[in-house]
C-alpha positions in Angstrom: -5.0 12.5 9.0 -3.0 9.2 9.8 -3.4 10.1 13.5 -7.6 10.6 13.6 -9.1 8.7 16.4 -12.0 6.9 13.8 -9.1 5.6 11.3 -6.2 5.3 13.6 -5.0 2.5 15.4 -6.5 2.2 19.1 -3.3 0.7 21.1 -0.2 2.3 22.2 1.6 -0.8 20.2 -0.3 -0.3 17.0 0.0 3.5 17.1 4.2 2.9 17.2 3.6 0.2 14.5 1.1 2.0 12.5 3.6 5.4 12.6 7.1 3.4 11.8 4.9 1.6 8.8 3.8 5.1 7.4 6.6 6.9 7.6 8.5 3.8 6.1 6.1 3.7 3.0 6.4 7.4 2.8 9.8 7.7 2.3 9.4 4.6 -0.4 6.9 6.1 -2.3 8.9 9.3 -2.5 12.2 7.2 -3.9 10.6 5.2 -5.7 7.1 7.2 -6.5 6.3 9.1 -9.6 3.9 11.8 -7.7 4.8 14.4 -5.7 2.0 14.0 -3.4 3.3 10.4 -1.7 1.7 11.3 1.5 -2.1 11.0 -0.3 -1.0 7.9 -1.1 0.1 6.7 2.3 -2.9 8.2 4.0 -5.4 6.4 1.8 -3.1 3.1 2.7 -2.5 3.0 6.6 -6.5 3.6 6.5 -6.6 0.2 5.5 -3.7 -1.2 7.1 -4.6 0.4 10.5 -7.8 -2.1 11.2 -5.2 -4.8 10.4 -3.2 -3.5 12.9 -5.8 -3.1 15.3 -7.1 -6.9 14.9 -3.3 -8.2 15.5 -2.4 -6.1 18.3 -6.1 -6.7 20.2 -5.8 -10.7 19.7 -2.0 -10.6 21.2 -4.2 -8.5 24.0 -6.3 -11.0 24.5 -4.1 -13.8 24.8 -1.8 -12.0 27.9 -5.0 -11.4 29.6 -6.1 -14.9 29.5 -2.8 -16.1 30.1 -2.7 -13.6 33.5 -5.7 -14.8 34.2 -5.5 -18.3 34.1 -2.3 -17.8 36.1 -4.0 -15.8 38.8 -6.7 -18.4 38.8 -4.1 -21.4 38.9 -2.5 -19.5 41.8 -5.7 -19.1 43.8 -6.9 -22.6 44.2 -3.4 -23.8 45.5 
């Protein structure tokens, strides 16, 4: 479930981020949880969190591109 293309996180970075996040609040939840069944829990969770990831990891995208581009333009009219 947490790694399903409609609900998952798109980018390589966000995947890594989105799977050290889950596994991190899965092992809290089972310290510190009073269900057995954390991993509902988690699912239900990094469903949310994982557009929040996307958003982040597409804007810091966006900004090396522009930045590359700008550089290739700056480049091209010397």
């Amino acid at each position: 479930m947490l790694s399903e293309p409609v609900t998952g996180a798109t980018r390589e970075e966000g995947r890594l981020l989105s799977s050290i996040v889950a596994g991190l609040l899965l092992v809290g939840y089972n310290y510190f949880g009073a269900y057995q069944q954390g991993i509902l829990f988690v699912v239900l969770l990094m469903n949310i969190i994982n557009h929040h990831i996307d958003t982040v990891t597409e804007k810091r995208m966006q900004k090396e591109r522009r930045a590359r581009y700008a550089k290739r333009e700056a480049a091209g009219d010397q």
